[in-house]
C-alpha positions in Angstrom: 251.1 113.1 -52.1 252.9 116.1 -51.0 252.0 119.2 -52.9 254.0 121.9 -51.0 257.3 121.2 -51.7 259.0 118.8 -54.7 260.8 115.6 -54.4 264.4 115.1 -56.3 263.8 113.2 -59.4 266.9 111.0 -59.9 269.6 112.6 -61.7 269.8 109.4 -64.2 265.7 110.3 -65.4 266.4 112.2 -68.0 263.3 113.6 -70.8 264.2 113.0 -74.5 267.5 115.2 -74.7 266.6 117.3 -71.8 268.3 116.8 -68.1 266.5 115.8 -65.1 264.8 117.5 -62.6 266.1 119.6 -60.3 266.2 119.0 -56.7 263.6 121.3 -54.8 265.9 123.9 -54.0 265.8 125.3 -57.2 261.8 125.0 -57.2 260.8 127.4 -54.1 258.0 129.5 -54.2 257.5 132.8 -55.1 255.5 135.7 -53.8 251.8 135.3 -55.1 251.5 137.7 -57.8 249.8 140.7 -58.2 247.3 141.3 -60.6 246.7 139.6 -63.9 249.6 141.0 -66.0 252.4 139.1 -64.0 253.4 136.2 -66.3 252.0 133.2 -64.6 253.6 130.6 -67.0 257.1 128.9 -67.2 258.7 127.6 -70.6 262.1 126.5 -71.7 264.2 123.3 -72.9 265.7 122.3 -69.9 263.5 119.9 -67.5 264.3 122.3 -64.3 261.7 123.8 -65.5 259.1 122.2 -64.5 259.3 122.0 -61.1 258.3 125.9 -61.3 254.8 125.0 -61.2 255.5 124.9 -57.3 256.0 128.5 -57.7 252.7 130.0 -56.0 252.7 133.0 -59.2 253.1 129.9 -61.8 250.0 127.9 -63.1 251.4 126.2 -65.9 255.4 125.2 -66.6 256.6 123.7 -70.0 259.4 121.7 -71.3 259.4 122.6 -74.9 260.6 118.9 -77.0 260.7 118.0 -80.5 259.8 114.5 -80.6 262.7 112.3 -81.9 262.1 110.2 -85.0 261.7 107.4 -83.6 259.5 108.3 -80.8 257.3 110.6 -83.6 256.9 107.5 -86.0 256.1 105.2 -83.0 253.1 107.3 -82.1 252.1 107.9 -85.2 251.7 103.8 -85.9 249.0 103.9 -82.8 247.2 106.3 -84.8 246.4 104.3 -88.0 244.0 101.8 -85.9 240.8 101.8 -87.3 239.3 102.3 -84.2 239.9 104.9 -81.4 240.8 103.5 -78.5 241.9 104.6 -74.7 244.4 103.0 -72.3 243.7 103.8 -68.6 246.0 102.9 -65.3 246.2 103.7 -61.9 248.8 103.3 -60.1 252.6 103.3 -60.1 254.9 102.8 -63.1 256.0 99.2 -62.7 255.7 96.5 -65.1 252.7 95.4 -65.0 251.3 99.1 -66.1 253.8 98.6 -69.0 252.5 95.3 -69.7 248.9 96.6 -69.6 250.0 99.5 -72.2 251.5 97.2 -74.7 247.8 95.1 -74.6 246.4 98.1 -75.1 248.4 99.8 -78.3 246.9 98.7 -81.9 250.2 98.4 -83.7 252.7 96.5 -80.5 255.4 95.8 -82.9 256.1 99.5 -83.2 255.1 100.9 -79.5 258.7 100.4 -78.0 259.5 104.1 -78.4 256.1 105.4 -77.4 255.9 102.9 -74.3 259.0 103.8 -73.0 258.3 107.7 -73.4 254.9 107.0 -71.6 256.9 104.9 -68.4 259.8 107.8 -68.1 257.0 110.6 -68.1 254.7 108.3 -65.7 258.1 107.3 -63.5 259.2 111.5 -63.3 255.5 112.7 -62.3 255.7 110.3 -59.1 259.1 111.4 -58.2 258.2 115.5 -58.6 254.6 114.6 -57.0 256.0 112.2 -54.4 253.3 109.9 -55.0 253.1 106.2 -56.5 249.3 106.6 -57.4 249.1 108.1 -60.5 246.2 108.3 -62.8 247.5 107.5 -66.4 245.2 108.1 -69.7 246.8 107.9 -73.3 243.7 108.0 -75.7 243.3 108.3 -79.4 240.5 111.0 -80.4 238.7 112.0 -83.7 237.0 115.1 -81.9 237.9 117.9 -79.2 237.6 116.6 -76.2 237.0 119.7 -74.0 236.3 122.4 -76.9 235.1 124.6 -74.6 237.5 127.3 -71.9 237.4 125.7 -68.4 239.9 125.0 -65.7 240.8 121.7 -64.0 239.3 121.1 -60.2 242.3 118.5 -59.6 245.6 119.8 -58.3 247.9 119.4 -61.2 247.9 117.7 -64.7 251.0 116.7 -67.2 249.3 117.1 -70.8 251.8 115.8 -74.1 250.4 115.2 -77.3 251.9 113.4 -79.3 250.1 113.5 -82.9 247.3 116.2 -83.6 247.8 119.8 -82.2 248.5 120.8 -78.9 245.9 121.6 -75.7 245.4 125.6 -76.4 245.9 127.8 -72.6 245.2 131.7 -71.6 247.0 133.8 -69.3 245.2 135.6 -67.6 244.4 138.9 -68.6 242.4 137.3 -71.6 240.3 135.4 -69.1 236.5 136.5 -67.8 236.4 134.2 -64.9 232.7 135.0 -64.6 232.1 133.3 -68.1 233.8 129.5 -66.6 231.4 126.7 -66.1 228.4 125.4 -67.8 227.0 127.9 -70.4 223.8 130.4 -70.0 222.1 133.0 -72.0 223.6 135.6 -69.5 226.8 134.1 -68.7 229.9 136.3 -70.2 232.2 134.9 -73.1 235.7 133.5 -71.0 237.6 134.8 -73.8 238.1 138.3 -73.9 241.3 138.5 -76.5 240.9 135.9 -79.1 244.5 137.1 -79.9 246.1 135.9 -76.6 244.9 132.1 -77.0 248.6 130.5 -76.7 249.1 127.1 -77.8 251.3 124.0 -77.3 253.1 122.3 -79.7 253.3 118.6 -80.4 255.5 117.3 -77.9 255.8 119.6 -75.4 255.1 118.6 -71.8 253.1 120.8 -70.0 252.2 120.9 -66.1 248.9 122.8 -65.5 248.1 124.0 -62.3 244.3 123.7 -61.2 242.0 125.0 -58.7 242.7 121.8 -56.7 246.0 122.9 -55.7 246.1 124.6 -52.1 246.3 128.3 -52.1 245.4 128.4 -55.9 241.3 128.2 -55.6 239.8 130.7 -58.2 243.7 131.1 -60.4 243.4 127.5 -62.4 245.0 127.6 -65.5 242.0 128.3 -68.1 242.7 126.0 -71.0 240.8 123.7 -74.0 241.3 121.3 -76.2 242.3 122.3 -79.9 239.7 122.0 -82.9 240.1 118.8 -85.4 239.5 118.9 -88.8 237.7 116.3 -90.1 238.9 112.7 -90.1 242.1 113.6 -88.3 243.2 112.4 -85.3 245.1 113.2 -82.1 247.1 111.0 -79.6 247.1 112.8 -76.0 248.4 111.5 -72.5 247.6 112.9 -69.3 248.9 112.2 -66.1 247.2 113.0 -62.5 249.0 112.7 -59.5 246.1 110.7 -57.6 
């Protein structure tokens, strides 16, 4: 997997209503910013946006999306299973990962929507990422999952959710860096503007940069998982180019 420069993403691969991705030229870096004031994040409705995250000043890019209908009430049938329950691949986007995700889904006879949403978004991070290894997980939770501030080791992660509220993400002037990792009596609070937290909204598609990526040790995109209520539920995907 390449990680310095982007690969063309077909101009057929489109996401939802949004066009495809941009070739790389539109993606090159920018100079590594300055202090913790520069904007560091990316957002708009068009899918050239996320090949910004190759930007060295950017650590997370998002295509804002309102889930269609059909897509919306696809998910939402997954989420009525009495059980929670986690599909995991790795690999490329080929049939038998589609295969695998339809064994996986509670409610098959309404996934068609939701399947095909999870291939184009597996498909599109192999072609930005160059890579046909990709490590897919689309779980169904009843609890936070990482309630706590923390950044990603891994280069990059694609987050969507799809039912529940979106992963919540700081920029940086609202972040103590000293106050990241496991908690202590004397370790600082990460948060330092309650005000600042930013969040995503349901189906938005969001690249997060981590310390993983080259050049970006110590700047990984400080971000958590959002509080449930009790007896709700959430439907998130991730995607790691592996």
């Amino acid at each position: 997997m390449s990680l310095s420069q982007p690969r063309t993403v077909a101009p057929s691969l489109s996401l939802g209503a949004s066009s495809a991705l941009v070739d790389s030229s539109q993606a090159a870096a920018a100079p590594l910013q300055a202090h913790s004031n520069v904007p560091h994040w990316a957002m708009g409705t068009e899918a050239s946006v996320l090949p910004r995250i190759y930007e060295d000043t950017i650590t997370i890019s998002v295509l804002q999306r309102a889930l269609p209908a059909v897509l919306a009430s696809s998910a939402q049938a997954q989420c009525h299973s009495e059980r929670l329950w986690s599909f995991q691949w790795l690999g490329p986007a080929n049939t038998d990962m589609k295969q695998a995700l339809l064994r996986s889904l509670p409610a098959a006879e309404q996934a068609t929507a939701l399947i095909d949403d999870v291939m184009l978004l597996t498909e599109a991070m192999g072609m930005l990422f160059d890579t046909d290894s990709l490590g897919v997980r689309l779980r169904l939770m009843n609890a936070a999952m990482c309630p706590r501030f923390h950044c990603d080791k891994l280069p990059v992660r694609l987050v969507t959710t799809y039912v529940g509220a979106g992963s919540e993400w700081l920029p940086e002037f609202a972040v103590n860096r000293q106050g990241l990792g496991a908690p202590t009596p004397d370790k600082p609070d990460v948060l330092r503007e309650p005000s600042a937290i930013r969040a995503l909204a349901p189906g938005d598609l969001a690249l997060l940069k981590g310390d993983g990526w080259a050049g970006n040790e110590g700047r990984g995109l400080v971000h958590r998982s959002p509080a449930m209520a009790s007896g709700g539920r959430r439907l998130l995907l991730t995607i790691d180019p592996a």
